[in-house]
KOLMARTI-166641 format. One record per residue: residue in three letters; x, y, z of N, C-alpha, C in turn; residue number from 1. Coordinates in steps of 0.1 Angstrom, whole numbers, plus 5000, padded with zeros to 4 digits. Atoms other than C-alpha are relative to their C-alpha. Example, Ala and Ser with C-alpha at 12.3 -4.5 7.8 and 13.67 -1.06 7.14 Angstrom:
# KOLMARTI-166641
{Ala; {5009; 4988; 5000}; {5123; 4955; 5078}; {5009; 5012; 5000}; 1}
{Ser; {4991; 4989; 5000}; {5137; 4989; 5071}; {4992; 5011; 5008}; 2}
***
This chain:
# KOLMARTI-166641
{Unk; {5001; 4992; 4988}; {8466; 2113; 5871}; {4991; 5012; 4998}; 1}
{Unk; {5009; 4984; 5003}; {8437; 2142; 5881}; {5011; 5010; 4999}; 2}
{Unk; {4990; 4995; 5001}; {8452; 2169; 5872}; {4996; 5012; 5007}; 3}
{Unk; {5008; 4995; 4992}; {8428; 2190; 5897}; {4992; 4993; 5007}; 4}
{Unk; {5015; 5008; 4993}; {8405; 2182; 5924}; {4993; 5013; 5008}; 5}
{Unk; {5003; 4994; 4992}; {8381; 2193; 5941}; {4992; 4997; 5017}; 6}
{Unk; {5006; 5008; 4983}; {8372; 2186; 5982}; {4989; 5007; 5005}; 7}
{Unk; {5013; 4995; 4990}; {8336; 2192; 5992}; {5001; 4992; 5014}; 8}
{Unk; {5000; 5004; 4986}; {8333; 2193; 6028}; {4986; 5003; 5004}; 9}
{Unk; {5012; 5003; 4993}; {8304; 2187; 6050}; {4998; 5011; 5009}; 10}
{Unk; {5011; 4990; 4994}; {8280; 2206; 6075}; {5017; 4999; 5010}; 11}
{Unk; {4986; 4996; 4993}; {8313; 2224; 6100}; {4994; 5003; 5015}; 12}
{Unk; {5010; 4995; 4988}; {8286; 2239; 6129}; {5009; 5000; 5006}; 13}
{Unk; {4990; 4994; 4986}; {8317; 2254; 6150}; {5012; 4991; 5004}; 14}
{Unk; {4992; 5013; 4998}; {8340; 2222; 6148}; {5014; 5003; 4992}; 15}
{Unk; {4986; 4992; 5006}; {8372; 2247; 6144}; {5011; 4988; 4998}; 16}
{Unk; {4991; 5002; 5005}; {8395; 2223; 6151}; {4999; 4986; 4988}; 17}
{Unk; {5006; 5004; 5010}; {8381; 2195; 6131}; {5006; 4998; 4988}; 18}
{Unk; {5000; 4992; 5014}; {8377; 2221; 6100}; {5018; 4998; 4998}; 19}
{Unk; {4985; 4997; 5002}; {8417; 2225; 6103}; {5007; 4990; 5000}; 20}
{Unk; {4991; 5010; 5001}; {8428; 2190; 6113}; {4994; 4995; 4982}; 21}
{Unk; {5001; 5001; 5019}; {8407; 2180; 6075}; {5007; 5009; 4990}; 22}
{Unk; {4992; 4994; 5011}; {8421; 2206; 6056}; {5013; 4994; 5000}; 23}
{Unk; {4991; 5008; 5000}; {8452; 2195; 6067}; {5005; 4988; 4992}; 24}
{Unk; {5002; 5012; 5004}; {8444; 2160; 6057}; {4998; 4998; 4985}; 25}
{Unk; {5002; 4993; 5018}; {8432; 2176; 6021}; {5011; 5002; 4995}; 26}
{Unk; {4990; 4997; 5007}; {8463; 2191; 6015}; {5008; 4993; 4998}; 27}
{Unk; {4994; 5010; 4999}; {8481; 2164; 6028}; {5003; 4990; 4985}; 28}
{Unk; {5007; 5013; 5006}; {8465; 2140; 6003}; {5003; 5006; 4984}; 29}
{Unk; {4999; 4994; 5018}; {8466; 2163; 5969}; {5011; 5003; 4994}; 30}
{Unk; {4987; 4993; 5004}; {8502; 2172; 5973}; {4999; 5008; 4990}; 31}
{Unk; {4997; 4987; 5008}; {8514; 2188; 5938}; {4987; 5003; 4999}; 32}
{Unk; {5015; 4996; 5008}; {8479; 2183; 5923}; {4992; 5011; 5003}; 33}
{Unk; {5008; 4988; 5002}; {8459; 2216; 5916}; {4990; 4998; 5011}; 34}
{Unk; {5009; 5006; 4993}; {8433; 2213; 5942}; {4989; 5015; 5002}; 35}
{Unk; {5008; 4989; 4996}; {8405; 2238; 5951}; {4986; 4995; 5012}; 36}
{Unk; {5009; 5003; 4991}; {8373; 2236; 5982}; {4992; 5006; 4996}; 37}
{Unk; {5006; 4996; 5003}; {8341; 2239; 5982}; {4992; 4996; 5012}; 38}
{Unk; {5013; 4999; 4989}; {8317; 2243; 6018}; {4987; 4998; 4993}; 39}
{Unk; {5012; 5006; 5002}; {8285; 2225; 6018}; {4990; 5016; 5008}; 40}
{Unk; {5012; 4996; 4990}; {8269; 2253; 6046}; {4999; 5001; 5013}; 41}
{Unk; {4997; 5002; 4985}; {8262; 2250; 6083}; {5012; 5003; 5011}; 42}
{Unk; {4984; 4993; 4993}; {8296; 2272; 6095}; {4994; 5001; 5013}; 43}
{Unk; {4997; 5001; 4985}; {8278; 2276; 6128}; {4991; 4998; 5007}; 44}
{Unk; {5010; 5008; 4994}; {8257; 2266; 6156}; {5004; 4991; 5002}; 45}
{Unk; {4997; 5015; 4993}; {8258; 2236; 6181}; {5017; 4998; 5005}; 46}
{Unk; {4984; 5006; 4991}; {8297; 2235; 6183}; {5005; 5014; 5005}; 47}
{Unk; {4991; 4989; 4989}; {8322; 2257; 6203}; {5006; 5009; 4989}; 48}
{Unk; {4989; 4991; 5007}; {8341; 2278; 6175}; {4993; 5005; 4986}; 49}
{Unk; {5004; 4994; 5009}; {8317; 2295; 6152}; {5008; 5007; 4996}; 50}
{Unk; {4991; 4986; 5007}; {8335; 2325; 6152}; {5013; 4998; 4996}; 51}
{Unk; {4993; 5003; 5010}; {8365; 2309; 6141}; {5001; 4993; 4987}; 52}
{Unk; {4999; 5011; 5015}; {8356; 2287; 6114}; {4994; 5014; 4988}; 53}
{Unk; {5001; 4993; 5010}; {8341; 2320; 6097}; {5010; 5009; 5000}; 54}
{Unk; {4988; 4989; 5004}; {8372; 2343; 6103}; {5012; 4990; 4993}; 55}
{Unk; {4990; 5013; 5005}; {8392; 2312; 6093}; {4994; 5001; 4985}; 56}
{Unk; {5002; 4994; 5013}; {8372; 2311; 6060}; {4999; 5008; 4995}; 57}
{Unk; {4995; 4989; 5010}; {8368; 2343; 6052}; {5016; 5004; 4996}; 58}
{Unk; {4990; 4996; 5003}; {8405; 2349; 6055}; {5006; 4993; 4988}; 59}
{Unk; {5001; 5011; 5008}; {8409; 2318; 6035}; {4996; 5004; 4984}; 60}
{Unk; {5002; 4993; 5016}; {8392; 2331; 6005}; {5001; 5009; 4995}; 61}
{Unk; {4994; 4987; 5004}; {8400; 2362; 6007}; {5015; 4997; 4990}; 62}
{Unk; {4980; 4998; 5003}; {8441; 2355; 5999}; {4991; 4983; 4985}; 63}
{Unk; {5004; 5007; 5014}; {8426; 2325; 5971}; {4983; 5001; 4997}; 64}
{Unk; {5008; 4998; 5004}; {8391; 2335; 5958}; {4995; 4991; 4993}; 65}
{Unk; {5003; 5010; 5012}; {8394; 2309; 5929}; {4997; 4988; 5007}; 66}
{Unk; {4995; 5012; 4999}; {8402; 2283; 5948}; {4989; 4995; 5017}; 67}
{Unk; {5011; 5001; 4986}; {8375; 2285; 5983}; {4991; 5005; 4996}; 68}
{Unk; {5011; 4996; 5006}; {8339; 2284; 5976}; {4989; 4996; 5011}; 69}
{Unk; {5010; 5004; 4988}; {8313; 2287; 6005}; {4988; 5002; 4992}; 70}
{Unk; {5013; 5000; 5003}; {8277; 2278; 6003}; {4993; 5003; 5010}; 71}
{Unk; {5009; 4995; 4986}; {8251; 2292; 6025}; {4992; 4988; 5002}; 72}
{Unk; {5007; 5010; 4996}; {8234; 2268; 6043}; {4990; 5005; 5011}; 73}
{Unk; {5011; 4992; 4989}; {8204; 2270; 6068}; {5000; 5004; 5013}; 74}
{Unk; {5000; 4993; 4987}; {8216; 2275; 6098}; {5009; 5013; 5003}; 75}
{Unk; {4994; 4986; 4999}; {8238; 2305; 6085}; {4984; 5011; 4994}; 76}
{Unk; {5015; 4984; 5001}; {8204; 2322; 6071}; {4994; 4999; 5008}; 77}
{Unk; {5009; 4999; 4994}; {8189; 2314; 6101}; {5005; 5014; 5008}; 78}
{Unk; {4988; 4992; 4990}; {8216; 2332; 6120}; {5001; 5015; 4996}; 79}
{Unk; {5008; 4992; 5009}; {8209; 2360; 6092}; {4994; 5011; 5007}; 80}
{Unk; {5011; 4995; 5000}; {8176; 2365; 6100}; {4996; 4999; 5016}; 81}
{Unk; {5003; 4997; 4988}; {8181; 2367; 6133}; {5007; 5006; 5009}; 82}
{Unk; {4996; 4985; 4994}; {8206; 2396; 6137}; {4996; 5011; 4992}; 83}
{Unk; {5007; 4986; 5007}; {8183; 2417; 6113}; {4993; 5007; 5011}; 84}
{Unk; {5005; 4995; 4991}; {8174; 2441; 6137}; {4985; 5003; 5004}; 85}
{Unk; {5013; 5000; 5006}; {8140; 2444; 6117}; {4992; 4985; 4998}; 86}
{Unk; {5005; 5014; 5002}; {8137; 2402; 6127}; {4987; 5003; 5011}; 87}
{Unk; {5012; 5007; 4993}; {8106; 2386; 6142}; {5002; 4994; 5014}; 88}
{Unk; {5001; 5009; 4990}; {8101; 2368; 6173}; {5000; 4985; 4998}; 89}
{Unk; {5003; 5015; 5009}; {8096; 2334; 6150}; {5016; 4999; 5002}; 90}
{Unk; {4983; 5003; 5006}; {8134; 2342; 6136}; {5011; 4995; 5010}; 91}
{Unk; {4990; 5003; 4989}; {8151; 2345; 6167}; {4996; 4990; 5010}; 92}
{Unk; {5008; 5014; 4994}; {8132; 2316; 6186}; {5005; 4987; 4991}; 93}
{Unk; {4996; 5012; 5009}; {8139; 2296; 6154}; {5016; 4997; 5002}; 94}
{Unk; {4988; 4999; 4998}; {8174; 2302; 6156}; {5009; 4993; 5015}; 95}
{Unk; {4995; 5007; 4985}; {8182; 2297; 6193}; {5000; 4992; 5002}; 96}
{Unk; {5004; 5017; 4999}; {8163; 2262; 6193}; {5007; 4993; 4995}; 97}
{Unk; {4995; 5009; 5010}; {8187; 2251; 6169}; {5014; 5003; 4998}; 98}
{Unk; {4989; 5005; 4998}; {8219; 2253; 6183}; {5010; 5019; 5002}; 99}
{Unk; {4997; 4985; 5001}; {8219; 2295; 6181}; {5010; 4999; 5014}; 100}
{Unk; {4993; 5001; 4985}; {8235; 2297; 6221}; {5012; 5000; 4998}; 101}
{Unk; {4985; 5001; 5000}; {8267; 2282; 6215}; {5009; 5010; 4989}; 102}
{Unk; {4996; 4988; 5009}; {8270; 2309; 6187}; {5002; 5012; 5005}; 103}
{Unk; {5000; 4987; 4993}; {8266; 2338; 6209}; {5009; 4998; 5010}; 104}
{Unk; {4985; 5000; 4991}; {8291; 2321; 6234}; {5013; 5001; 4993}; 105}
{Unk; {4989; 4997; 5008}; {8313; 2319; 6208}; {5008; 5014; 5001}; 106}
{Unk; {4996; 4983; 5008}; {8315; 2356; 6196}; {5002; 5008; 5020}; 107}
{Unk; {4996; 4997; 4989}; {8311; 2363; 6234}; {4984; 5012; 5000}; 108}
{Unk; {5010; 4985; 4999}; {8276; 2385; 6229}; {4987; 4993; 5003}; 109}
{Unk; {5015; 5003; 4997}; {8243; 2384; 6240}; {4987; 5002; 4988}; 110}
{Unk; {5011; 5003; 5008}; {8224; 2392; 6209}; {5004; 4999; 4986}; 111}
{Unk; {4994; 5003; 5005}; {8228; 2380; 6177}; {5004; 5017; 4988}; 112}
{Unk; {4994; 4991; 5012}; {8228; 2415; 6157}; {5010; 5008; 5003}; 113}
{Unk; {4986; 4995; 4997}; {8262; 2421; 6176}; {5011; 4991; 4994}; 114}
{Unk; {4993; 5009; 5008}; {8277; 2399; 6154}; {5013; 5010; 4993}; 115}
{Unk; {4992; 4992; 5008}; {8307; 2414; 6136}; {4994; 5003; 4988}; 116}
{Unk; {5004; 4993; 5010}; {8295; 2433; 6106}; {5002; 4990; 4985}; 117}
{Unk; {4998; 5007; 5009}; {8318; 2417; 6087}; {4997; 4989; 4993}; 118}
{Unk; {5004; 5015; 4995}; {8307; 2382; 6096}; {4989; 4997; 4989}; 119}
{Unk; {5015; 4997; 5006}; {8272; 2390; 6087}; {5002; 5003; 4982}; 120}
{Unk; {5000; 4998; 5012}; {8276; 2404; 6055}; {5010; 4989; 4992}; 121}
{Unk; {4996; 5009; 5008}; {8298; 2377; 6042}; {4989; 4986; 4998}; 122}
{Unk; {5007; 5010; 4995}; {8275; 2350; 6057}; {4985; 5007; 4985}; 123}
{Unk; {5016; 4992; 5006}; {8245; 2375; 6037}; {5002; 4998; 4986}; 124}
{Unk; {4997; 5004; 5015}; {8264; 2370; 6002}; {5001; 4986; 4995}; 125}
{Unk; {4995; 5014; 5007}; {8271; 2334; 5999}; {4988; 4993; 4995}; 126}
{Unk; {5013; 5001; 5008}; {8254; 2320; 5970}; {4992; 4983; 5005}; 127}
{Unk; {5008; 5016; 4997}; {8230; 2286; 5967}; {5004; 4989; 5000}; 128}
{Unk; {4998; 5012; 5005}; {8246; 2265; 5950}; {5014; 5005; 4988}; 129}
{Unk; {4988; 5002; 5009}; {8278; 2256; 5928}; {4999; 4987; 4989}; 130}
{Unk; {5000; 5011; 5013}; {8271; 2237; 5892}; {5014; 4998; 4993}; 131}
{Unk; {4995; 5003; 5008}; {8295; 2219; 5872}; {4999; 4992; 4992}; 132}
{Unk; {5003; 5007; 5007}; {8297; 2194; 5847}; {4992; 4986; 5003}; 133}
{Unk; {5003; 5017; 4999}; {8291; 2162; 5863}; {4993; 5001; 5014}; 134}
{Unk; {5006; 5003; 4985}; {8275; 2178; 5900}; {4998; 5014; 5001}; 135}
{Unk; {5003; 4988; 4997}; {8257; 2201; 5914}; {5000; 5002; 5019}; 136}
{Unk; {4998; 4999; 4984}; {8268; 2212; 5951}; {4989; 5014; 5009}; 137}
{Unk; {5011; 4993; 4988}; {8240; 2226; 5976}; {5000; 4996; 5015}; 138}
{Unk; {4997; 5003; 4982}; {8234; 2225; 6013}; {4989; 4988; 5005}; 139}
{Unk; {5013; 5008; 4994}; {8202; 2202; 6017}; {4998; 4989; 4988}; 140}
{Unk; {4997; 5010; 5013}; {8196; 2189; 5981}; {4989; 5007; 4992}; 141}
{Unk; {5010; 4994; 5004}; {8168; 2195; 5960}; {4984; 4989; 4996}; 142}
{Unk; {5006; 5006; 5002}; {8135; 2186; 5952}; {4996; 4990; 4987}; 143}
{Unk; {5002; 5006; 5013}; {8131; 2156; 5927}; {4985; 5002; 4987}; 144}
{Unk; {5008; 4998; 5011}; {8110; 2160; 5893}; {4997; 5019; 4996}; 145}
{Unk; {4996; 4988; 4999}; {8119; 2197; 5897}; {5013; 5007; 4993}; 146}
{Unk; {4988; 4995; 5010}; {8139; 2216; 5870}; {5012; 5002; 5008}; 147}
{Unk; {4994; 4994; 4997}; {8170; 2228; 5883}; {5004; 5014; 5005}; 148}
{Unk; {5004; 4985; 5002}; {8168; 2257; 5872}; {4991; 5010; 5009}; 149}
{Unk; {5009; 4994; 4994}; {8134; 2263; 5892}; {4998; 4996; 5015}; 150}
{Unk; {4996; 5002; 4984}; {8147; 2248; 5929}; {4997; 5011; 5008}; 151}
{Unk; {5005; 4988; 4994}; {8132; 2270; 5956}; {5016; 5002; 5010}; 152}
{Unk; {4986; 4996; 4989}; {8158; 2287; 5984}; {4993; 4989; 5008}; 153}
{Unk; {5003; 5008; 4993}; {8139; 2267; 6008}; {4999; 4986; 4996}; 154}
{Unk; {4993; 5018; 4999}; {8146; 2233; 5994}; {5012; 5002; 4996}; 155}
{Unk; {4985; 5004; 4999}; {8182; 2238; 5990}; {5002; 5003; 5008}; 156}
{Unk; {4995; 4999; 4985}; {8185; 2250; 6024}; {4997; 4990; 5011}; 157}
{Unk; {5003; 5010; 4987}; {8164; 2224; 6043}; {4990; 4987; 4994}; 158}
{Unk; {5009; 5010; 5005}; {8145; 2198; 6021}; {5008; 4989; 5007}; 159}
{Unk; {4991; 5013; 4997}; {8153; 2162; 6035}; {4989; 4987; 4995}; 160}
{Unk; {5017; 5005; 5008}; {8117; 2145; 6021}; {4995; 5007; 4993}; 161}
{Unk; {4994; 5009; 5007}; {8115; 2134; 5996}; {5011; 4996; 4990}; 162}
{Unk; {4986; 4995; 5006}; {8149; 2141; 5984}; {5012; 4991; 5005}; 163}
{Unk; {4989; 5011; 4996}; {8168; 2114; 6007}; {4995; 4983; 4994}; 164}
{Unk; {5005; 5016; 5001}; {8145; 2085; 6000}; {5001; 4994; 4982}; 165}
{Unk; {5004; 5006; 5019}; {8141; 2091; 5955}; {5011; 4996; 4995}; 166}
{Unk; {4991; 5011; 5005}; {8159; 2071; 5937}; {5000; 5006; 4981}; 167}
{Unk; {5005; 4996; 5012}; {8153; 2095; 5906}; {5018; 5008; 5000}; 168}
{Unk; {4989; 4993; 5004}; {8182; 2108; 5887}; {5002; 5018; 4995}; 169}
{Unk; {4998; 4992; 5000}; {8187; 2141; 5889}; {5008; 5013; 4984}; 170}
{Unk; {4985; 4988; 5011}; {8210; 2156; 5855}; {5009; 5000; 5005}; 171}
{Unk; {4988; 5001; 4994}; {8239; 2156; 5878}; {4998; 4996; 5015}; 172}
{Unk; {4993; 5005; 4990}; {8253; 2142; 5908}; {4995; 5011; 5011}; 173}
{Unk; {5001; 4991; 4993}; {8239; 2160; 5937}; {5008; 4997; 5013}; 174}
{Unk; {4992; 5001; 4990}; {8265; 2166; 5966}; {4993; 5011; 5008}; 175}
{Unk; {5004; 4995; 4993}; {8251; 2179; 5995}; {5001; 4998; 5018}; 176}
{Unk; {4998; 5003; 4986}; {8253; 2181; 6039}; {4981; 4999; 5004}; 177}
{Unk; {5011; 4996; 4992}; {8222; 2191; 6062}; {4997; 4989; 5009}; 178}
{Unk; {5005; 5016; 4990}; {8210; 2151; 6073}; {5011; 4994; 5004}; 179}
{Unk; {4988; 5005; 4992}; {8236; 2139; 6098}; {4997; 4981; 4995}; 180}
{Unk; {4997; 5015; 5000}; {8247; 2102; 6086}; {4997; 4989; 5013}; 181}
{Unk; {4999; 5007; 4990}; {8237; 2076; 6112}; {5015; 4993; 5002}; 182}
{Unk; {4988; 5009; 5001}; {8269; 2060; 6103}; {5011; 5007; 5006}; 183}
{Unk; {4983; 4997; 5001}; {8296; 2085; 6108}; {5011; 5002; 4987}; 184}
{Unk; {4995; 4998; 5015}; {8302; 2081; 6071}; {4991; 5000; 4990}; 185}
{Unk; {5007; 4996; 5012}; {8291; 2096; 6035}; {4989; 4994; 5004}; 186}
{Unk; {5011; 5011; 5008}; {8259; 2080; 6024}; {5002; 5006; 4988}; 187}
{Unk; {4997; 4998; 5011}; {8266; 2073; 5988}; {4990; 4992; 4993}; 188}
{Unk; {5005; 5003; 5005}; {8244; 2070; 5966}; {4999; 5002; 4984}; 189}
{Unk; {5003; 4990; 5008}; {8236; 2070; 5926}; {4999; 5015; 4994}; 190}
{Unk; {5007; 4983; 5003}; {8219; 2101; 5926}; {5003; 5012; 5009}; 191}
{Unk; {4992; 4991; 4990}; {8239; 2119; 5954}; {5007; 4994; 5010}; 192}
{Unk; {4985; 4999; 4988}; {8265; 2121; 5981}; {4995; 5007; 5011}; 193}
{Unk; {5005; 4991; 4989}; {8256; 2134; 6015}; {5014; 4998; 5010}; 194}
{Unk; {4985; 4998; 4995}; {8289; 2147; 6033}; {4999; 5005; 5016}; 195}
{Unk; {5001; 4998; 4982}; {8273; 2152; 6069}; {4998; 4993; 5007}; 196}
{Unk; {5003; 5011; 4992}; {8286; 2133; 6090}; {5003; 5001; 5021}; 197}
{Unk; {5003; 4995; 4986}; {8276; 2148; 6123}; {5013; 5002; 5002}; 198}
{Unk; {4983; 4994; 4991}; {8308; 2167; 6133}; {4998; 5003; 5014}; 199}
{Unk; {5003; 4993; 4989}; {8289; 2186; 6158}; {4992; 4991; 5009}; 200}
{Unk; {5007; 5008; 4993}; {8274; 2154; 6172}; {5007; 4987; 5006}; 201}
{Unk; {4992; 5007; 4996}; {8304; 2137; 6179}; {5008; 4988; 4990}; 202}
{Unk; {4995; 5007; 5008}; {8311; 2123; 6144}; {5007; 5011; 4995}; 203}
{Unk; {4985; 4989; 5008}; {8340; 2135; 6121}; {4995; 5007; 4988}; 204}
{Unk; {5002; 4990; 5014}; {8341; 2164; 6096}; {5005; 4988; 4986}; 205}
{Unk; {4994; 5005; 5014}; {8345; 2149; 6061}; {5000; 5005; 4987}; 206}
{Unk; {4998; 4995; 5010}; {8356; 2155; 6031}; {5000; 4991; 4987}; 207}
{Unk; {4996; 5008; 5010}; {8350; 2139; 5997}; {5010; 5010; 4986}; 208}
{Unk; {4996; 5000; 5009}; {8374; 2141; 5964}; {4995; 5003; 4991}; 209}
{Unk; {5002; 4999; 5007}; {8363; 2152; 5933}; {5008; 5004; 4986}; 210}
{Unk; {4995; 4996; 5011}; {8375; 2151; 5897}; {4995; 5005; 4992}; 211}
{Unk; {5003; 4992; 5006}; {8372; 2174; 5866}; {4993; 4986; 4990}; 212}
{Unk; {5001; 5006; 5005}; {8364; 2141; 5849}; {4992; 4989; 5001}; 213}
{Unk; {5009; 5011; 4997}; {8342; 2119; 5867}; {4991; 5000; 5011}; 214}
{Unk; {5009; 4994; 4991}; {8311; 2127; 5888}; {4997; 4991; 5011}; 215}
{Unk; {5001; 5006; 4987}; {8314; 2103; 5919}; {5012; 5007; 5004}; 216}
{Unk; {4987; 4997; 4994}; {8339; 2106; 5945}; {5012; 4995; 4998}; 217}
{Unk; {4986; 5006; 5003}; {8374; 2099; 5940}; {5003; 4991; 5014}; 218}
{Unk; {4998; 5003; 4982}; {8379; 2092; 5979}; {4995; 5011; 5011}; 219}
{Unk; {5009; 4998; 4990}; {8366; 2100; 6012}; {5009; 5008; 5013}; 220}
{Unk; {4989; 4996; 4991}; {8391; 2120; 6040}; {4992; 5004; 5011}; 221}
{Unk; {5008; 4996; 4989}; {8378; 2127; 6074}; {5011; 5006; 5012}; 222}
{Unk; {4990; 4989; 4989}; {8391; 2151; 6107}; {5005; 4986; 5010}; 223}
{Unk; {4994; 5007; 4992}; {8400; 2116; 6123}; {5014; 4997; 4992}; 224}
{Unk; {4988; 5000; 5010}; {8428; 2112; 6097}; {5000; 4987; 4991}; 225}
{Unk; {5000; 5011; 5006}; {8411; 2085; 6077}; {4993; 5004; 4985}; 226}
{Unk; {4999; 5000; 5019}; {8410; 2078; 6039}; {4995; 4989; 4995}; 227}
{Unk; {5003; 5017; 5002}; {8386; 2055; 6023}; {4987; 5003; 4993}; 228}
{Unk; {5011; 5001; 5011}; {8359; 2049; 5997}; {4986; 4989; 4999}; 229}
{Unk; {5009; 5007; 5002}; {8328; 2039; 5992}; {4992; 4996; 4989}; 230}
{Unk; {5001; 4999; 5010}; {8303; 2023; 5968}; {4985; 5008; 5001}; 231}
{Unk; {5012; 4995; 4998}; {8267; 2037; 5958}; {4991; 4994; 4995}; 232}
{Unk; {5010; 5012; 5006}; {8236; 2017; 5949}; {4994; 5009; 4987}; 233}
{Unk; {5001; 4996; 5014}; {8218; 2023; 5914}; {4991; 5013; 4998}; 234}
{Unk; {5009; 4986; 5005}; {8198; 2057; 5902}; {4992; 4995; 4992}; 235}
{Unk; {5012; 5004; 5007}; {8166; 2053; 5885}; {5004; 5015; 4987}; 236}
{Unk; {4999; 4989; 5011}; {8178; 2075; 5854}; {4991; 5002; 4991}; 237}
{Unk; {5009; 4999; 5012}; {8155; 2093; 5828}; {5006; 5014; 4993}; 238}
{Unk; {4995; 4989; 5007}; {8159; 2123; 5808}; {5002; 5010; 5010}; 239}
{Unk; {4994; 4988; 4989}; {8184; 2149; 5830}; {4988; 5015; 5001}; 240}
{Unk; {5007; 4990; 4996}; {8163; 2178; 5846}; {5004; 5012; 4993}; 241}
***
């Protein structure tokens, strides 16, 4: 038996209740077992309940620190850089077009640097990326034949070419959200996992499994209350990045 896990969850864009029926389903599923989370990104924009899903996580990590691990993803630095008071007409144009609106109905404000303070500045600290032995968790993915190490902000926030199509092995397992699944579920692959499976587009939040011992998914949990695994086709392996 694992004797920990850990459940990366996919792109959330305002899909409060969703976020809460999966956890649910997480906890459900881990009973005693040690368990800990880990957010892909995308907390808001396009759905109804931004401003819950970040008072909901921050409270969340606040009371376990060890055990909740948010990633910034691109439509929280869009969101960013578009209640810096000192933003552009680009930022906040970019923003809006991309699901910004239903964020400002949320909070209930008209611009976005009325955001709660607090909001902001948590949203302003969350780091890139989360490495461990067997995976490395980001919001988009990264670019192949590219160290690790030297990954820009802008392709872990929004690369999708040629990073969905390569078939190159990476040094570790990349788990990542950003590209909505046509399916509804994972796409699993060798060389990554992609955990977005359009919440905010009328597919379900998901969650995969992970062990301290083995760099695929253990299993698969979604906000419809289903449980289920998949396989992944082969990786073109050479010497890890």
């Amino acid at each position: 038996m694992n004797e920990r896990m850990t459940f990366a969850v996919g792109d959330i864009h305002g899909c409060f209740e969703e976020l809460r029926s999966l956890l649910d389903a997480c906890r459900k599923s881990a009973g005693d077992i040690e368990h800990d989370f880990l957010f892909l990104g995308d907390y808001v924009d396009r759905g109804p309940a931004s401003d819950q899903v970040i008072a909901y996580l921050m409270r969340e990590q606040a009371i376990a620190p060890s055990r909740f691990h948010c990633l910034l993803g691109n439509h929280d630095h869009m969101l960013c850089l578009a209640a810096d008071r000192s933003r552009s007409d680009a930022d906040l144009i970019q923003w809006w077009a991309n699901g910004g609106e239903e964020t400002l109905d949320a909070y209930g404000i008209d611009d976005p640097s009325d955001l709660p303070a607090e909001h902001l500045a948590w949203m302003r600290a969350l780091p890139l990326q989360v490495r461990d032995e067997h995976r490395l968790f980001v919001h988009a993915g990264v670019r192949p034949g590219v160290p690790l190490e030297a990954q820009s902000k802008d392709d872990i926030l929004w690369i999708r070419e040629p990073f969905l199509s390569s078939k190159l092995w990476h040094g570790v397992l990349v788990v990542h959200g950003h590209t909505p699944t046509t399916t509804r579920v994972p796409d699993v692959q060798a060389n990554r996992v992609n955990l977005d499976t359009g919440a905010c587009f009328g597919g379900p939040l998901t969650a995969a499994a992970f062990s301290p011992i083995q760099s695929g998914p253990l299993f698969f949990l979604n906000s419809d209350g289903l449980k289920f695994e998949s396989k992944s086709e082969p990786a073109t392996r050479r010497t890890p990045l």
